[in-house]
C-alpha positions in Angstrom: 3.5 -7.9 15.4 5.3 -5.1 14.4 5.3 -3.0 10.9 7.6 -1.3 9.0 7.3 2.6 9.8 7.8 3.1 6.1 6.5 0.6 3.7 4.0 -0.5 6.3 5.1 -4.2 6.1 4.7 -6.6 8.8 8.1 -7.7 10.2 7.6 -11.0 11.9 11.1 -11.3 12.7 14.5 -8.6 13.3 14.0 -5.6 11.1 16.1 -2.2 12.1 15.5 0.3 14.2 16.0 3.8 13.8 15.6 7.2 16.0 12.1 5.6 17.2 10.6 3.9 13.7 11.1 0.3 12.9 12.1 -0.9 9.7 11.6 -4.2 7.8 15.2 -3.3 6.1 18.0 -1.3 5.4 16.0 0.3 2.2 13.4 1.0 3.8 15.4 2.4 6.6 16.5 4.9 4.1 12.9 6.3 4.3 13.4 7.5 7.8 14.8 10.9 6.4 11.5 11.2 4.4 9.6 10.2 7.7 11.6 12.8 9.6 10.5 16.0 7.2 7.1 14.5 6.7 6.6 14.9 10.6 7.7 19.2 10.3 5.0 19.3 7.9 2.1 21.4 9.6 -0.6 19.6 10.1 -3.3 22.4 8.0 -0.8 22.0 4.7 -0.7 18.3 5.6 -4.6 18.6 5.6 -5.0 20.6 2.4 -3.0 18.5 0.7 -4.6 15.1 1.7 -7.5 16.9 0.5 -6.7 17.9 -2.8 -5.6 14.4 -3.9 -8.6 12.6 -2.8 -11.2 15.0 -4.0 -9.1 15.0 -6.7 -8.9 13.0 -10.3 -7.5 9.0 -10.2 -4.0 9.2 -11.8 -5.1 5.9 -13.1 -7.6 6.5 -15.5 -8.3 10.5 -14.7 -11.6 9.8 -14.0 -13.3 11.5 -11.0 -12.4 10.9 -7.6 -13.0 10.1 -4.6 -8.6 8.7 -5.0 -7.3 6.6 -2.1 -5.4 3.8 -1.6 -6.5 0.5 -2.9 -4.2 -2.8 -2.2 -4.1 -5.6 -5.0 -2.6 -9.1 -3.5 -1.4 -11.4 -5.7 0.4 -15.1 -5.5 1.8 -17.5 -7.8 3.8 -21.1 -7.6 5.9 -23.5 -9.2 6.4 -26.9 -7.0 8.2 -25.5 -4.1 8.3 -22.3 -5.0 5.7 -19.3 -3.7 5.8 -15.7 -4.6 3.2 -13.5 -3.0 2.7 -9.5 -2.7 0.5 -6.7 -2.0 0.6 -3.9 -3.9 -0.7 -0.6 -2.8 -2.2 2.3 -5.6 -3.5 5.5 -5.4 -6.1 5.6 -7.8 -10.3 5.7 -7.6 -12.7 2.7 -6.6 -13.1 1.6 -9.9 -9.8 1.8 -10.9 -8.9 -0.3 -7.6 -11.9 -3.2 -7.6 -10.2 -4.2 -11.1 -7.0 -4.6 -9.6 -8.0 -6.6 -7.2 -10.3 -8.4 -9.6 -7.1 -9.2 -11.7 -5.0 -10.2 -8.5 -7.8 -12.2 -7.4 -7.9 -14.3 -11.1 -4.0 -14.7 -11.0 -3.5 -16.3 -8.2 -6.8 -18.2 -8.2 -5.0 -19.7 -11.7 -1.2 -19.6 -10.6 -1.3 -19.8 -7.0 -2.1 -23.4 -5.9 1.0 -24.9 -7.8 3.5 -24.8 -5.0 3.7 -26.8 -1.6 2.5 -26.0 1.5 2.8 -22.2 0.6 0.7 -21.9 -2.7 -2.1 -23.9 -1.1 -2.0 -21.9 2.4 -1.4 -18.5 0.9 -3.9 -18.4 -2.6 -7.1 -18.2 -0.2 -5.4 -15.6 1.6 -4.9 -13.6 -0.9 -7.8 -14.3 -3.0 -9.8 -13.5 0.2 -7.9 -10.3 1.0 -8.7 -9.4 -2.5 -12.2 -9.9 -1.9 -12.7 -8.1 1.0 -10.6 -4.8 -0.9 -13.6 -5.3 -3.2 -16.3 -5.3 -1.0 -15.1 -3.2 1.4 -12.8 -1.0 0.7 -11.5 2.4 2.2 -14.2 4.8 3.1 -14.8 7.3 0.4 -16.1 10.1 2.5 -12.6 10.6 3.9 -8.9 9.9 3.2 -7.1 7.0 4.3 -4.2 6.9 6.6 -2.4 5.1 4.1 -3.2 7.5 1.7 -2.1 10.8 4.0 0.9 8.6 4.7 1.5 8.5 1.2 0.7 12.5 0.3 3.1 13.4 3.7 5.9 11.4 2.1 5.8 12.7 -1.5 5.4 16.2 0.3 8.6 15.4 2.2 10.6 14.4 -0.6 9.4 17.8 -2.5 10.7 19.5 0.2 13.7 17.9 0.2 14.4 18.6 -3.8 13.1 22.1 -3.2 10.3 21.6 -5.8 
């Protein structure tokens, strides 16, 4: 399966295409020019900058570091209705297990109501919670989500001219 260049989505089906990267939509296709000057970026700036943010403090709390990416899943139903996401934040391990503790909670409480989805996907993402908590990215080095996400707010600086 592929996943969105950008957002990092799984596309199961379509998606665009665009000067090599694959999209799950249009909006996210939009990040291509972000991806573009993110790639120009030498890699030693890239590198100091990864750095800095996860030795850094959590933007969360401001609470030591180490800061990397943690991904909180939630789902909820009504009948035939299911709504589920992941949501990725930079912030510290603590910061990121409660997260994931409160996603976990949600949908165990809201996710079973809806048919099939709410009973196929609240173990899914109850257990995806689970293994954020007790696994988790490693804390002796950043993440490629998180330099992902430090290469694309340095792109868009660049392209403000902060």
């Amino acid at each position: 399966m592929a996943h969105c260049d950008y957002c990092g989505t799984t596309i199961l089906f379509g998606g665009v295409k665009d000067h090599g990267h694959r999209f799950c939509n249009e909006e996210c296709q939009q990040g291509a020019v972000l991806l573009a000057v993110s790639e120009q970026i030498p890699d030693k700036v890239m590198a100091d900058h990864v750095n800095a943010v996860h030795q850094g403090d959590c933007p969360r709390c401001g609470g030591p570091g180490p800061v990397d990416v943690h991904t909180s899943h939630t789902v909820w139903s009504m009948l035939v209705m299911t709504s589920w996401h992941s949501k990725p934040q930079m912030c510290c391990r603590s910061c990121g297990t409660k997260t994931q503790l409160k996603g976990a909670l949600i949908s165990g409480v809201a996710g079973w109501w809806g048919f099939p989805w709410g009973l196929i996907m609240t173990p899914v993402q109850i257990g995806k919670n689970l293994v954020g908590i007790f696994s988790g990215p490693d804390s002796s080095e950043p993440s490629a989500e998180l330099t992902k996400i430090v290469s694309l707010s340095l792109a868009a600086h660049a392209i403000r001219g902060d």
